[in-house]
Rosetta silent file (secondary structure, phi, psi, omega in degrees, C-alpha in Angstrom):
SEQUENCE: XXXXXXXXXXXXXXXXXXXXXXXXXXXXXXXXXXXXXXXXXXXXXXXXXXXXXXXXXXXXXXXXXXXXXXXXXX
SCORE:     score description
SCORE:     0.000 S_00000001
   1 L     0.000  125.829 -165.717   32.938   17.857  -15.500 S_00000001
   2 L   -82.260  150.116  166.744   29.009   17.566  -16.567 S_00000001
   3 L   -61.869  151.878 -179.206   26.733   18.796  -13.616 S_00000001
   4 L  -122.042  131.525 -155.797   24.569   15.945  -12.003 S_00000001
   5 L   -70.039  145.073 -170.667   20.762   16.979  -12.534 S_00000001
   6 L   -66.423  138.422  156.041   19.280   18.653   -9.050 S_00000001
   7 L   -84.007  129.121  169.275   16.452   15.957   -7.285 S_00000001
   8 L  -104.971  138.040 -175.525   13.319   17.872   -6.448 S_00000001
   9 L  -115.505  105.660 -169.231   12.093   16.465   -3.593 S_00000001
  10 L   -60.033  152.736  168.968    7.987   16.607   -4.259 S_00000001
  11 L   -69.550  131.490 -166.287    5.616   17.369   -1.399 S_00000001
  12 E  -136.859  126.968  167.171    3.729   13.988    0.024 S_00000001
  13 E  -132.367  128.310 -174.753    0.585   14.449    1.751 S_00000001
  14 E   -96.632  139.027 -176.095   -0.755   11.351    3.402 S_00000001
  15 E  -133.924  123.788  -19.190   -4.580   11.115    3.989 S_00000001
  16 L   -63.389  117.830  158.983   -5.290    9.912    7.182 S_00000001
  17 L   -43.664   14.773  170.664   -2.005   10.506    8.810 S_00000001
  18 L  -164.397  124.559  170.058   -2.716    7.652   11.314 S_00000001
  19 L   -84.878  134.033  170.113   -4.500    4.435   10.970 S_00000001
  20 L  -121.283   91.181 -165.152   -6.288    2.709   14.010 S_00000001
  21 L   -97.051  126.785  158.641   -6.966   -1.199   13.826 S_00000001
  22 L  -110.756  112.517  164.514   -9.297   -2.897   16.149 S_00000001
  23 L  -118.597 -172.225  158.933   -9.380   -6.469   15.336 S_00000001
  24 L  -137.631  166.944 -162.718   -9.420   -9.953   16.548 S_00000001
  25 L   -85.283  149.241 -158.147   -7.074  -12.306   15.469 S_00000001
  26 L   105.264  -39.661 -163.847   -8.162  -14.116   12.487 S_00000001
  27 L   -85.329  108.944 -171.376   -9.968  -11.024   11.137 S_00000001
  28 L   -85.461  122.036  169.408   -9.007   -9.442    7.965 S_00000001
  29 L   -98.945  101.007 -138.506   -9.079   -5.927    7.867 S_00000001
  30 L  -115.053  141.342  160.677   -8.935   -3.288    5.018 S_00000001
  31 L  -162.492 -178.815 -157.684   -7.727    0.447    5.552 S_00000001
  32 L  -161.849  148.980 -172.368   -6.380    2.247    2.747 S_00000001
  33 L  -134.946  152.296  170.834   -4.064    5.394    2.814 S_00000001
  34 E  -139.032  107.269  179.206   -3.764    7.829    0.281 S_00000001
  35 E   -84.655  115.005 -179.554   -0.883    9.701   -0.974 S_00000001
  36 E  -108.604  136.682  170.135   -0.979   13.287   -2.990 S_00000001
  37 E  -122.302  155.984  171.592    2.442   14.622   -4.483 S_00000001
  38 L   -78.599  -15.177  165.888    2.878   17.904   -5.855 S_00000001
  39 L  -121.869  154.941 -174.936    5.108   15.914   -8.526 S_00000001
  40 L   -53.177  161.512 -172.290    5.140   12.791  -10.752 S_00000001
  41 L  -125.312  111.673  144.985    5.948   10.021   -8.893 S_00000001
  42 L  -132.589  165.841  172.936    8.106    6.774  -10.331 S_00000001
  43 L    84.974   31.966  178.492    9.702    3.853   -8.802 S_00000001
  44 L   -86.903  156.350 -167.586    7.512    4.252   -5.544 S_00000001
  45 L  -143.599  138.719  174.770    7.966    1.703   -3.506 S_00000001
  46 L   -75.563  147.044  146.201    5.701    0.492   -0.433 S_00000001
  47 L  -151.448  121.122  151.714    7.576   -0.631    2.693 S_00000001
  48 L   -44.079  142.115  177.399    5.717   -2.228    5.369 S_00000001
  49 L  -129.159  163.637  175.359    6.632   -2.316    9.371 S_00000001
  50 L   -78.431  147.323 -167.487    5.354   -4.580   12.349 S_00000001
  51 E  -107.256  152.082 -168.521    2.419   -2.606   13.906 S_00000001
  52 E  -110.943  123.217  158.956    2.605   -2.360   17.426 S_00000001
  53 L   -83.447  163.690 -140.173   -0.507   -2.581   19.732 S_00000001
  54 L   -66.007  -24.053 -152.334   -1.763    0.495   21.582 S_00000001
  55 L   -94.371  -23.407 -178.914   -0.045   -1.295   24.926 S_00000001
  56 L    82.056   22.383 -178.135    2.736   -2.260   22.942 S_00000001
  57 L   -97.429  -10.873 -175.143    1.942   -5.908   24.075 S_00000001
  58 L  -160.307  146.579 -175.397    1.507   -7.767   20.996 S_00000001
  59 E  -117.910  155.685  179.085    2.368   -7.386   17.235 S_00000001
  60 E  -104.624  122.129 -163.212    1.067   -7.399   14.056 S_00000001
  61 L   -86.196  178.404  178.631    3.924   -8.491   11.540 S_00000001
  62 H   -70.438  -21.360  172.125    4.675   -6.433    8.256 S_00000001
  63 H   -98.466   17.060  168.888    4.394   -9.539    6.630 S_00000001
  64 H  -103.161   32.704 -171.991    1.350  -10.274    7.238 S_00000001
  65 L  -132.693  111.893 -169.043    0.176   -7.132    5.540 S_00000001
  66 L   -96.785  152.437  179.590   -0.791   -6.707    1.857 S_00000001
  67 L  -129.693  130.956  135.012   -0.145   -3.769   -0.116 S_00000001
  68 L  -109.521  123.572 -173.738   -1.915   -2.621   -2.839 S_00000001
  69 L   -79.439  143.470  161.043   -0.966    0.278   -5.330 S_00000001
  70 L  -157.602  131.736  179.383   -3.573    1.781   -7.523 S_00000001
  71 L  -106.351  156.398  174.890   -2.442    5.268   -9.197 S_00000001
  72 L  -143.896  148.550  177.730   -5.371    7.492  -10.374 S_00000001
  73 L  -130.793  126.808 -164.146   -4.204   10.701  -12.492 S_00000001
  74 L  -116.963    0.000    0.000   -6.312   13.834  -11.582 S_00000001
């Protein structure tokens, strides 16, 4: 029976760990997150959630949220 190769699970450090949007509705807003792994990364995949307000009274949906990847190799 062949062995099935171990997954190393890489180190993810997120830079800010929390985002804070003040907007008005209508307003397009950029914020940008940045992810360091201690290993190559393929196949990452984004997944967006509905944002929440601080009151929890009103939402921002996930699909109204663009993602862009850009890799830079350091």
């Amino acid at each position: 029976m062949a062995e099935s190769p171990a997954l190393a699970e890489a180190e993810v450090v997120t830079n800010p760990k929390a985002i804070t949007i003040n907007a008005t509705r209508g307003e397009n807003i950029t914020r940008t997150i940045t992810l360091r792994t201690s290993e190559k990364v393929s196949n990452l995949k984004v997944v967006t959630l509905d944002l929440l307000s601080a009151n929890n009274s009103s939402v921002l949906p996930a699909r109204t949220i663009n993602k862009l990847i850009s890799q830079s190799h350091r």
